[in-house]
Steps between C-alpha positions, in 0.01 A plus 500: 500500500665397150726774424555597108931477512600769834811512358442607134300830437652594190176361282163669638370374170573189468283349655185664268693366187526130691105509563401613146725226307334238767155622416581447113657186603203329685283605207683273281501224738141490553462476188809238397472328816498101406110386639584192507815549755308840738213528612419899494342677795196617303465069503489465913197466688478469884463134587721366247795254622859451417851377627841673519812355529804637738807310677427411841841336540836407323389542116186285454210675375133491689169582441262690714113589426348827510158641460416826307360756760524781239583714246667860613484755230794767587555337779903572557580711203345737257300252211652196661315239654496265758358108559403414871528138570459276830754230506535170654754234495857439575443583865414876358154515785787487735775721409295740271635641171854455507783761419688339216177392350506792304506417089295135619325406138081457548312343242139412442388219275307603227151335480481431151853369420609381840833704440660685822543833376690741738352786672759676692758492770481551886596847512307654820411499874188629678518604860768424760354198643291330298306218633471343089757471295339746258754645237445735167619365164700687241303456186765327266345744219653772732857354493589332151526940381804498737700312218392713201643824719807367654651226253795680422501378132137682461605799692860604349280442168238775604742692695703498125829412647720265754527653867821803476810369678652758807725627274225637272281636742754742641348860490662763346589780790289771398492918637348384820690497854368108477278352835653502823635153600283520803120520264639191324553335820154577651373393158632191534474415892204455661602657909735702682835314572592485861836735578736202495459507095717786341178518240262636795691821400189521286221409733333841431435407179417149539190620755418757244502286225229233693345751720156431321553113502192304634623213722157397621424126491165348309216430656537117692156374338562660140546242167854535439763272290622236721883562655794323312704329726890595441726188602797626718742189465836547707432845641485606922231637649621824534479456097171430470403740754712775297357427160123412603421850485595560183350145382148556720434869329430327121279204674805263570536285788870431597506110627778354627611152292745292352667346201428187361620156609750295292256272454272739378761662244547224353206470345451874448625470103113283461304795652359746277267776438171399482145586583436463897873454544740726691645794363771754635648835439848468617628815616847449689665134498843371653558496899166605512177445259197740512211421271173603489266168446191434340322304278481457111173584308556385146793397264452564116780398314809626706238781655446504838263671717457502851417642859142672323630857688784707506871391671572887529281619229835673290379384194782405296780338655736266468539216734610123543192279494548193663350191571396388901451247787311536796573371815217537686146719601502672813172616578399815656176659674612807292655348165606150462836481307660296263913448576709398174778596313648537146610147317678696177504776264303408233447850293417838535185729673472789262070655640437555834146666483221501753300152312850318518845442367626364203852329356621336262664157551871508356816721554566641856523900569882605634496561891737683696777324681534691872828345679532611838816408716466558865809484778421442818556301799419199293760587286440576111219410336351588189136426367400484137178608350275576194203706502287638231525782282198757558428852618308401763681269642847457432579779752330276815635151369863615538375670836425193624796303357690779677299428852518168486875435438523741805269275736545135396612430823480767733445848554780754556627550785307758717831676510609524166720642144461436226715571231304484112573534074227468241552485169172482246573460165302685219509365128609775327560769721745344805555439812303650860711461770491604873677461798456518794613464889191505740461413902229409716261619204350144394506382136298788315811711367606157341153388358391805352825529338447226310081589478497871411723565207357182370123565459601878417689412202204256392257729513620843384376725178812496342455140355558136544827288682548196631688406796817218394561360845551661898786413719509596878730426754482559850735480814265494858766543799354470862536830717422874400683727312328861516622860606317730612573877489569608845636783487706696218712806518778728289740654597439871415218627317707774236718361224678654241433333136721225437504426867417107637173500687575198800179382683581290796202211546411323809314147409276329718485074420186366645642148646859573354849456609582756552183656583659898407696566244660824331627588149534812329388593131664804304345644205769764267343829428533639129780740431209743323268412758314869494525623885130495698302249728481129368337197675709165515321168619638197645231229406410160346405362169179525523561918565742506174240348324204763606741803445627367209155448362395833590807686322530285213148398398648405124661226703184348550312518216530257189299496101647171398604167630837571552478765709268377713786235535735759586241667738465179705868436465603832671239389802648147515862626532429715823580295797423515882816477626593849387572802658412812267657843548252773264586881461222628213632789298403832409557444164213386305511273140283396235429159364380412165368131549811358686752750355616732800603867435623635789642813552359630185508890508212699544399601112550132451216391733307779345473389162446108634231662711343713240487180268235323670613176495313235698846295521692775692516501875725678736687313755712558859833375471644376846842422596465126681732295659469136601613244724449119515440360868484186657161548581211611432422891535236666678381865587650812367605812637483899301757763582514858358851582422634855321773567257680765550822598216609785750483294811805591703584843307 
């Protein structure tokens, strides 16, 4: 199932305003369209006969024949139509339609002048094994609107200005409490996080968020556009395996590959964009290169179309278009697949819409550099790479830049710590960064610190940003590192105020040396500390985090940019290896946005009560005490304690 952006659901209109400007659009090009050049559907005829042209192999162009079966009216989309051919050729009885054939040029000769005037592109498959190589066609009267809706010359025209920088589309904090960090987190990721992530804090609201969210496959013997196949270049397979998911929900098809020979770049400066040629969106390039890989339609001018159905189907965005080689066909009782890979950058994909994508040959978009240094028992390494800039997919490139720096060569060990900083740059705003110190927990706390604040601050309501550059380092040390709460005590449950609280701790170390260990944690009771019964816990970071959440909910909440920054940046600092001492207080506060009032007397509160502002919430403030470990902290442990000023009178 082709999903419309899961990350991104800030714009339930958008998509209403895309369709109408493509209806207008089409109109004109029916009615522009060059009949000498395209042939127009209402033209076709069952019977008639063509060739297309593809790359089989290195760069050389070939030609296949195809027969028109058809003519599908709404066949895919709503007033969109669809050509059924039979092909034949190129080996194409054998292996079937071929992924990477997508964007193939057709033409049929016209009778009276002789002239090949194109049709369409390969755009679709029928059934799950086909016996023919039978294919639909993208009418090329269906694709040429792309360019009229997503040049950005023509658009910033209609749109009656340039794209606003970060800076300008800060938002103004308003009289609201702003959205909890958590909605614009479930907004923006598509599943619960699994417990080793410090964001799964907000799993409730991540299964809320998607509760509804239809999952279901298409039917196996439906028309539907053909799977891109996205070049992995340099990447494990625990990699691919990670990423396919992600890649197989829009129609993708991960395939494993690899760069191009020396022999082959040297001639890669003579390849170029051109109908039946290769053509690639480059989406992450340096120690490894992903790309998805098709075909090119047409090239007007420096115009370029391609694919004949959606990438990701985002509409506008902003991408290097490259051009391609292909090493081989592999074929397939299920899909036969074309493996290749980028040559070089040769411009810019600015539409990605369900009849194709279209760039503009010329200047290259900015990517993101991610450098990742790992130490291990290799020693130091570090990996460079650049991915592209999107809201989609920025988040999972660096994921996977992340993954793979971790498994070039092995696995952790089975037994293992690791020991983690990531720092994400925002243009504009500043800096993300987290730390962490995890054990026998995998790689998740690591990855989905670099994922999670990434794709939230790319897709929030509070405007635009761009992301300058990641860095991550990791240490991964063999052996475990993890205490568990065995048992916890104190010494006497009555204090007077402005007494020391000790709690003596006994640690159990899975596989550690020593296997017990004790320490004891004190925690200084206020000197106005009202007497009464107060509960202190000995826990971890991920129990700070839930209490504090719960008594300080303005924590959590942001209206601009910046403090969603300082949201995530609160999160990031709050580290495993921890040991939290927490006495809540009777005394209650008020916050105005982030501004804390505690200890405001009663008439006070009134009149902030009585003013019914939507930007005033009350708060618990909590003595807390903490204490860095050389582990990793588990469990926690409640006590009820008293104070008592007359204790001892």
């Amino acid at each position: 199932m082709r999903l419309a952006h899961p990350w991104n659901c800030y714009a339930p209109t958008a998509w209403l305003v895309t369709l109408l400007a493509m209806s207008a659009a089409a109109l004109t090009v029916r009615a522009e369209m060059d009949r000498s050049r395209y042939m127009a559907v209402d033209e076709i005829r069952p019977g008639m006969t063509g060739f297309g042209r593809t790359v089989m192999s290195g760069t050389k162009i070939e030609t296949f024949e195809f027969e028109v079966i058809d003519v599908l009216s709404n066949a895919f989309y709503a007033k969109q139509d669809v050509i059924l051919v039979r092909c034949r050729g190129l080996n194409l009885e054998h292996t079937g339609v071929i992924a990477g054939m997508s964007g193939s040029p057709c033409y049929i000769k016209d009778e009276t002048s002789g002239q090949a005037r194109m049709i369409g592109a390969v755009a679709y498959a029928l059934g799950r094994f086909p016996k023919d190589p039978i294919c639909g066609l993208q009418p090329i009267m269906q694709m040429l609107p792309i360019a009229d809706a997503r040049d950005p010359a023509k658009s910033s025209k209609r749109a009656g200005s340039q794209p606003a920088t970060s800076e300008e589309h800060r938002a103004t904090p308003g009289m609201g409490t702003g959205l909890p960090i958590g909605q614009l987190i479930a907004k923006a990721w598509p599943e619960p996080l699994g417990e080793a992530s410090r964001f799964s804090l907000f799993n409730k609201e991540i299964e809320a968020a998607h509760a509804s969210r239809d999952d279901s496959a298409p039917a196996g013997d439906q028309l539907r556009p053909l799977k891109t196949p996205v070049m992995i270049s340099g990447a494990s397979e625990q990699t691919i395996a990670e990423s396919g998911r992600f890649f197989e929900q829009f129609g993708l098809q991960p395939v494993a590959s690899g760069g191009a020979s020396q022999a082959v770049r040297e001639h890669a400066e003579k390849v170029k964009l051109e109908p039946g040629s290769a053509i690639c969106v480059q989406l992450m390039s340096g120690d490894i290169n992903i790309e998805g890989f098709g075909t090119c339609t047409e090239v007007d001018g420096d115009r370029a179309f391609g694919f004949g159905h959606a990438m990701f189907g985002q509409g506008r965005v902003e991408l290097p278009m490259a051009t391609g080689h292909v090493h081989m066909v592999v074929p397939s009782m299920m899909l036969s697949t074309k493996v290749g890979t980028a040559l070089r950058p040769v411009g810019t994909l600015w539409g990605d819409e369900n009849s194709g994508i279209f760039g503009i040959n010329g200047p290259v978009p900015a990517l993101v550099p991610l450098d990742v240094t790992i130490d291990d028992v290799r020693g130091k390494n570090t990996y460079h790479y650049e991915v592209a800039h999107d809201e989609l997919l920025t988040g999972l490139l660096l994921r996977i830049g992340a993954l793979e720096s971790i498994f070039a060569h092995n696995s952790p060990p089975p037994r293992h710590t690791i020991r983690y900083s990531v720092e994400t740059d925002f243009e504009g705003l500043g800096t993300f960064r987290s730390g962490d110190f995890t054990s026998q927990e995998g790689v998740l706390g690591l990855t989905t610190d670099v994922t999670v604040p990434a794709v939230m601050m790319l897709n929030t309501p509070f405007g635009k940003t761009r992301i300058a550059g990641v860095r991550v380092q990791a240490t991964i040390e063999e052996g475990t590192r993890v205490g568990r709460i065995e048992r916890a005590s104190v010494s006497r449950l009555t204090y007077k105020p402005g007494e020391t609280v000790t709690v003596r701790t006994r640690w159990f170390h899975d596989r550690g040396h020593p296997l017990y260990t004790e320490a004891s944690y004190a925690i200084r009771l206020p000197d106005d500390i009202p007497d009464g019964s107060y509960k202190l816990t000995l826990g971890s970071a991920r129990t700070h985090l839930t209490s504090l959440r719960s008594e300080k909910p303005h924590l959590f909440s942001a209206e601009t940019l910046d403090e969603a920054l300082d949201v995530l940046n609160r999160i990031g600092q709050v580290s495993k290896n921890r040991v939290y001492l927490r006495l809540p207080l009777p005394s209650k506060g008020l916050a105005v946005k982030k501004l804390e009032l505690p200890k405001l007397p009663s008439y006070r509160a009134r009149i902030y009560a009585d003013a019914g502002r939507k930007d005033i919430r009350s708060f618990t403030e909590t003595l807390v005490t903490e204490y860095e470990t050389d582990f990793v902290v588990q469990g926690d442990r409640a006590f009820t304690i008293k104070v008592d000023r007359r204790m001892d009178q």
